[in-house]
C-alpha positions as CSV (number, residue, x, y, z in Angstrom):
1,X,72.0,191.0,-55.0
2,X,68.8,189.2,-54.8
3,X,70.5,186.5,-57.1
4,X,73.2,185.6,-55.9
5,X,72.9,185.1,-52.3
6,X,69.3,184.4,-52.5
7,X,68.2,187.6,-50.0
8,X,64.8,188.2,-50.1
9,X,64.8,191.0,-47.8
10,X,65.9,194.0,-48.9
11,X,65.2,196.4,-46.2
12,X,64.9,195.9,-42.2
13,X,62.4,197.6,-40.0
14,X,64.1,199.0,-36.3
15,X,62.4,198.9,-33.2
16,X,61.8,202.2,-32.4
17,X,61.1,203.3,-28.4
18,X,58.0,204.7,-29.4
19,X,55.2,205.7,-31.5
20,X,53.9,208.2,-29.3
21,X,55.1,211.5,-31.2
22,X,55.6,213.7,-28.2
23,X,57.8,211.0,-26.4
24,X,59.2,210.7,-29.9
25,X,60.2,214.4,-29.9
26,X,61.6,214.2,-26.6
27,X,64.0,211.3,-27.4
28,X,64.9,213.7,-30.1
29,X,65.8,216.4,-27.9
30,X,67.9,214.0,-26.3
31,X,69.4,212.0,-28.6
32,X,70.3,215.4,-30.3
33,X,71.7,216.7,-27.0
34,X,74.2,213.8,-26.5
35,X,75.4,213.7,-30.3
36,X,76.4,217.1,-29.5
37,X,77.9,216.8,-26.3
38,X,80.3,213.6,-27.9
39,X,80.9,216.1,-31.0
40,X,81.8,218.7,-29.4
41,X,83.4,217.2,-26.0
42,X,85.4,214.6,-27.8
43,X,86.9,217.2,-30.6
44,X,88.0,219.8,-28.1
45,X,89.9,217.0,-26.5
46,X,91.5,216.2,-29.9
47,X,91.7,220.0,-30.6
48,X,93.3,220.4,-27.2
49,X,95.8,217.9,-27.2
50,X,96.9,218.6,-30.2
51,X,98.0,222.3,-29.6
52,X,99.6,221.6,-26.2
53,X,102.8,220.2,-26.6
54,X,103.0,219.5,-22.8
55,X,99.9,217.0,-23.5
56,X,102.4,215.4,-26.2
57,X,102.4,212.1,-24.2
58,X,101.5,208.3,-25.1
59,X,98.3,208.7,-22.4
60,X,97.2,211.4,-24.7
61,X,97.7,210.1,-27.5
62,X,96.0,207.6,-26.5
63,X,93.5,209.2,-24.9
64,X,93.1,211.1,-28.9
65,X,92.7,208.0,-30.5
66,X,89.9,207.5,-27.9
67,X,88.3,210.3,-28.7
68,X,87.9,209.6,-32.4
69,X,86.5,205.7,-31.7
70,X,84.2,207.7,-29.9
71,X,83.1,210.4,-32.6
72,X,83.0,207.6,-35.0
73,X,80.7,204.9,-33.1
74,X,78.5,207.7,-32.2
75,X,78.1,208.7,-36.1
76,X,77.3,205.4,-37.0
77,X,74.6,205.4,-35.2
78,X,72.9,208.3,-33.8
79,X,72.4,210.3,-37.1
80,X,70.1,207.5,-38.5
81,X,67.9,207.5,-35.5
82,X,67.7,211.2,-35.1
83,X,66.3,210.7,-38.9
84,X,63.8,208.0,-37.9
85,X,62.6,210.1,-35.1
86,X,62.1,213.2,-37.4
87,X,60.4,211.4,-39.9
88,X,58.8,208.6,-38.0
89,X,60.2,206.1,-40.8
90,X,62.3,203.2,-38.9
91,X,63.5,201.4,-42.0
92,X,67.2,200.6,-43.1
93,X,68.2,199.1,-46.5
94,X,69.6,195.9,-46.6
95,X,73.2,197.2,-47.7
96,X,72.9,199.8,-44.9
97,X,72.2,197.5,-42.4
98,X,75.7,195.7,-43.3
99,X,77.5,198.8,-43.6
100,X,76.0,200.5,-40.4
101,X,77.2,196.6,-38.5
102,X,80.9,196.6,-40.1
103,X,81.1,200.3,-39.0
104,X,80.1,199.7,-35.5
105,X,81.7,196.6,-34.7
106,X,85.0,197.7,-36.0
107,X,84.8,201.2,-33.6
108,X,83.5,198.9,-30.7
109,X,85.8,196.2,-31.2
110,X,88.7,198.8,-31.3
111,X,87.8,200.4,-28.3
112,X,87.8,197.6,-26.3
113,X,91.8,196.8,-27.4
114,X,92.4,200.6,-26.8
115,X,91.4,200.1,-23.3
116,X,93.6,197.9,-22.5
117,X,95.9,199.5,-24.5
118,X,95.2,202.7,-22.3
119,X,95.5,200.4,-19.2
120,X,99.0,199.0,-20.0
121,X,100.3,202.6,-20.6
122,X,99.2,203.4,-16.7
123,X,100.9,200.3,-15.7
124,X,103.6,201.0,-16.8
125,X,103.5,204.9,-15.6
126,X,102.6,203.6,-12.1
127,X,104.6,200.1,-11.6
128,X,107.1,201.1,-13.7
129,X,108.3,204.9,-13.8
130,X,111.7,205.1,-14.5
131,X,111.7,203.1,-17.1
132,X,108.5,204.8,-18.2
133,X,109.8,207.0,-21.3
134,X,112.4,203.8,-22.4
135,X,108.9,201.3,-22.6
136,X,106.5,203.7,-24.0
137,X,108.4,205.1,-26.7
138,X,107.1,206.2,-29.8
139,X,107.5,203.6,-32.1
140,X,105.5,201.3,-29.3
141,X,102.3,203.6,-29.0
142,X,102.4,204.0,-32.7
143,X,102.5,200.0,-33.5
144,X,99.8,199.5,-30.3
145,X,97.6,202.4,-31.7
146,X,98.3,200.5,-35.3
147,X,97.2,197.4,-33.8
148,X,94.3,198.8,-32.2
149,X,92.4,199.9,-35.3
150,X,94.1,196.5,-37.5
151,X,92.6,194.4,-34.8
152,X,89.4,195.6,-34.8
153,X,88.5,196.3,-38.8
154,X,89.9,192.4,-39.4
155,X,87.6,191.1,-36.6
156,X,84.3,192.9,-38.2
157,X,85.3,192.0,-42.4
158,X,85.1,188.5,-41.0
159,X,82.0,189.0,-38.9
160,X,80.0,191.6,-41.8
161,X,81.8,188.6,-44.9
162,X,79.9,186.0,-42.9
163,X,76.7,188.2,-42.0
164,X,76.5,188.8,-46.2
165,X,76.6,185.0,-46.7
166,X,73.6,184.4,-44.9
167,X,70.0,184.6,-46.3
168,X,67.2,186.7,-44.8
169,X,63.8,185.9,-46.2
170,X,61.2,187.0,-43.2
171,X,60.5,188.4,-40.9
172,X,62.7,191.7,-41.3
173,X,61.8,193.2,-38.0
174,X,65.0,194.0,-36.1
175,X,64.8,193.9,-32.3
176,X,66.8,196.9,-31.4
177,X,67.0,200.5,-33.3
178,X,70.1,199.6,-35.1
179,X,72.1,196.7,-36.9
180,X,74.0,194.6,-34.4
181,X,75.0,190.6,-35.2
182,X,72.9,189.2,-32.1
183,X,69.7,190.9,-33.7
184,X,70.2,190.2,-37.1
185,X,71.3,186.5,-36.0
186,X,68.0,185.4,-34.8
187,X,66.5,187.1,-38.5
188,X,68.3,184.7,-40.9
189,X,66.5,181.8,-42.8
190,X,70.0,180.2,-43.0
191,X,71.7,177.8,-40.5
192,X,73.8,180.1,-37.9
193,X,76.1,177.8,-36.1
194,X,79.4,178.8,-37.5
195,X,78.6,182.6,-37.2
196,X,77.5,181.8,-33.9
197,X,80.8,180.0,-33.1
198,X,82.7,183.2,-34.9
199,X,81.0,185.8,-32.1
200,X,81.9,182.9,-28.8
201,X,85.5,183.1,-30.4
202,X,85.8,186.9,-30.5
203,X,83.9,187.4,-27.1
204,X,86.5,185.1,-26.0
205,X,89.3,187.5,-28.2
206,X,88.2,190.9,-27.8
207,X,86.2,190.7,-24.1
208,X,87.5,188.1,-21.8
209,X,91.0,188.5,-22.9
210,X,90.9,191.8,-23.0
211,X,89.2,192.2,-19.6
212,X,91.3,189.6,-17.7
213,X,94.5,191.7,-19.3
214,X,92.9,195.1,-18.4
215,X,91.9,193.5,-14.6
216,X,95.6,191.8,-14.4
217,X,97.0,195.2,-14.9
218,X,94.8,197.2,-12.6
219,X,95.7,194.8,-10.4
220,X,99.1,195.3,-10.4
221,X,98.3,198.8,-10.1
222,X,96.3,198.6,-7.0
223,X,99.3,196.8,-5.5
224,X,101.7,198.9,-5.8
225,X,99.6,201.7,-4.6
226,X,99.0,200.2,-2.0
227,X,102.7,200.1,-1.2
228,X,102.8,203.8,-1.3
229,X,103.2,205.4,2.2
230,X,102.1,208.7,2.0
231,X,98.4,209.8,1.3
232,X,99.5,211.9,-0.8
233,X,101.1,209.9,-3.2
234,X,98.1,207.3,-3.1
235,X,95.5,209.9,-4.4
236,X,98.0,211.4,-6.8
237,X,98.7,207.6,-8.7
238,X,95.0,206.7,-8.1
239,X,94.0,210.2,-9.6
240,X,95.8,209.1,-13.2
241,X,93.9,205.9,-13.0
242,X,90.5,206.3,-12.0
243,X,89.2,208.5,-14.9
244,X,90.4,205.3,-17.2
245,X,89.0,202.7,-14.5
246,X,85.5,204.4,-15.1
247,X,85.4,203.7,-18.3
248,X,86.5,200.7,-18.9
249,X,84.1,199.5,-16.3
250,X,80.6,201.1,-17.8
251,X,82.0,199.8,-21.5
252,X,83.0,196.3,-20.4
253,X,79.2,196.3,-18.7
254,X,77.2,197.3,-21.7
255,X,79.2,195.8,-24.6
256,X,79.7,192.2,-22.9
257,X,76.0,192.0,-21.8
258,X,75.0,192.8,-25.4
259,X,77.5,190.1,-27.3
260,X,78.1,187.3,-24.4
261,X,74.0,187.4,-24.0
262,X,73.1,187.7,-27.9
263,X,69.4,185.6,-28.5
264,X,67.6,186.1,-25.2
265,X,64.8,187.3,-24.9
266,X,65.4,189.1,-21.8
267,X,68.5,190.5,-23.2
268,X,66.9,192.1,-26.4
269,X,64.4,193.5,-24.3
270,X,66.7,195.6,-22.7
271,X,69.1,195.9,-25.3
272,X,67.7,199.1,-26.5
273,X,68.6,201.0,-23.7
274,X,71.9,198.9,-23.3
275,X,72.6,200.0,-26.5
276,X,72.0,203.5,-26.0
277,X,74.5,203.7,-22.8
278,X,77.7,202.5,-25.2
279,X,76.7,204.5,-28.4
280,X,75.3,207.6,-27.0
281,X,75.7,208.0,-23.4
282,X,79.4,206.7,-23.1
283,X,80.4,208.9,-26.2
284,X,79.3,211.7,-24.5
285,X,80.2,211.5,-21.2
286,X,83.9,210.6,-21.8
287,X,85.3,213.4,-22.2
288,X,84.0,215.0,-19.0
289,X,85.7,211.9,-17.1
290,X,88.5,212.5,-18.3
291,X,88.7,216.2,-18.5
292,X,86.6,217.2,-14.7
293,X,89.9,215.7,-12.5
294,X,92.5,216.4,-15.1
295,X,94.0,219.7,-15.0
296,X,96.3,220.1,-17.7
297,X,93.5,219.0,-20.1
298,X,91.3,221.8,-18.0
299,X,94.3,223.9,-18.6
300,X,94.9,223.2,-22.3
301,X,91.0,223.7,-22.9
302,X,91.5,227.2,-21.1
303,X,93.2,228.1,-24.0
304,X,91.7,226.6,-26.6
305,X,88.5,227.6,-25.9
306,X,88.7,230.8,-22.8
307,X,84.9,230.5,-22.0
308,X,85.9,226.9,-20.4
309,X,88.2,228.7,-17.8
């Protein structure tokens, strides 16, 4: 490897939070705690929609496909730093390092097209219900779900191809506790300019397009909410929504400050914790949006599991 691309490095230090070993073993405890919570949380939700035929519906399916992005993202990342914390060793290999960015760029990158995927599907349901079932057919959620993952795993082979290319002969020290392009950017030895370009052009791609589609339909939404007389009928449509709304708004926040910001030094300073809301926190706390003001997933989970009731 050394050979051929002329890589000198061939293993990156992470910037840990801290070398203090009791604050060490409390970011354990934590980081444990919400690797469990997106485990479990997000795999009932599969479990659950799987088994109820009444949640048999493109927003669950959806919301499935969701769930596994989420599992996923979380497992590129947090079991490698729940190692470094045990064993106080923040090192990655160089091959790692790529593997650990193609995985988590392609779940990330994915998840943003699902959520607007997610947010055309309540469009429709809201702006257009009778023709609901006729526009969301099968075949449509399969090819969108299809497109989803395509999307995503053909941005990040061009992004982790053009990361490989690069040489990285010192200094190895990563600015964040995992492998992300903006960190290992500012690393290389070689010119940047055209990977550079590559990450405007997929911001451009994968967040503002996606966001201005995601706002265009919300807006939509809004407005014909709005057009609803009774009060009634307003919470009940914003009630299918909002769960949706809320996440797309904390994941737009974290994941766009990270890429549209990458090389400052007043982004990496924060980027660790940054980081942590779209890997760890947002993992975990999905499910519970999406379940706490939902009843038939509160009801499906009632029988999956009977201590939930």
């Amino acid at each position: 490897m050394a050979a051929g691309n002329q890589t000198a490095v061939f293993e990156f230090v992470l910037q840990g939070f801290s070398e203090d070993p009791q604050i060490r073993g409390l970011l354990l405890a934590l980081f444990l705690l919400l690797y469990l919570m997106a485990l479990m949380g997000n795999s009932l939700i599969i479990t659950a929609v799987s088994l109820s035929p009444g949640l048999h519906t493109p927003m669950y399916f959806f919301l499935v496909n969701l769930a596994i992005l989420d599992i996923f993202c979380t497992s590129t990342v947090l079991p490698k730093l729940l190692g470094s914390l045990v064993v106080g060793v923040d090192t990655i290999s160089y091959q790692g390092c790529l593997a650990q960015l193609f995985f988590l760029s392609w779940f990330l990158s994915s998840e943003l097209v699902l959520l607007t995927a997610m947010a055309f599907d309540r469009y429709v349901a809201i702006c257009r219900p009778l023709r609901y079932s006729a526009i969301m057919s099968w075949r449509l959620c399969t090819l969108m779900a299809m497109a989803v993952w395509t999307a995503g795993a053909i941005t990040t082979s061009l992004h982790t191809g053009l990361m490989a290319r690069l040489n990285f002969c010192g200094p190895n020290h990563v600015e964040n506790f995992l492998c992300e392009i903006p960190s290992l950017l500012l690393l290389s030895c070689s010119p940047t300019a055209f990977n550079n370009v590559m990450v405007v052009i997929a911001d451009v791609y994968l967040g503002m397009f996606n966001f201005v589609f995601t706002l265009a339909s919300y807006g939509c939404i809004v407005a014909s909410v709005l057009r609803i007389r009774s009060a009634a009928g307003k919470r009940r449509a914003f009630s299918t929504c909002s769960s949706h709304l809320l996440v797309v708004t904390l994941y737009y926040c974290t994941v766009i400050y990270t890429y549209v910001l990458p090389g400052s030094g007043s982004s990496m300073d924060s980027g660790k914790v940054v980081t942590v809301l779209y890997t760890a926190v947002s993992p975990a706390l999905n499910p519970l949006i999406y379940t706490l003001r939902n009843k038939d997933v509160k009801a499906a989970l009632g029988k999956v599991t009977p201590f939930s009731q």
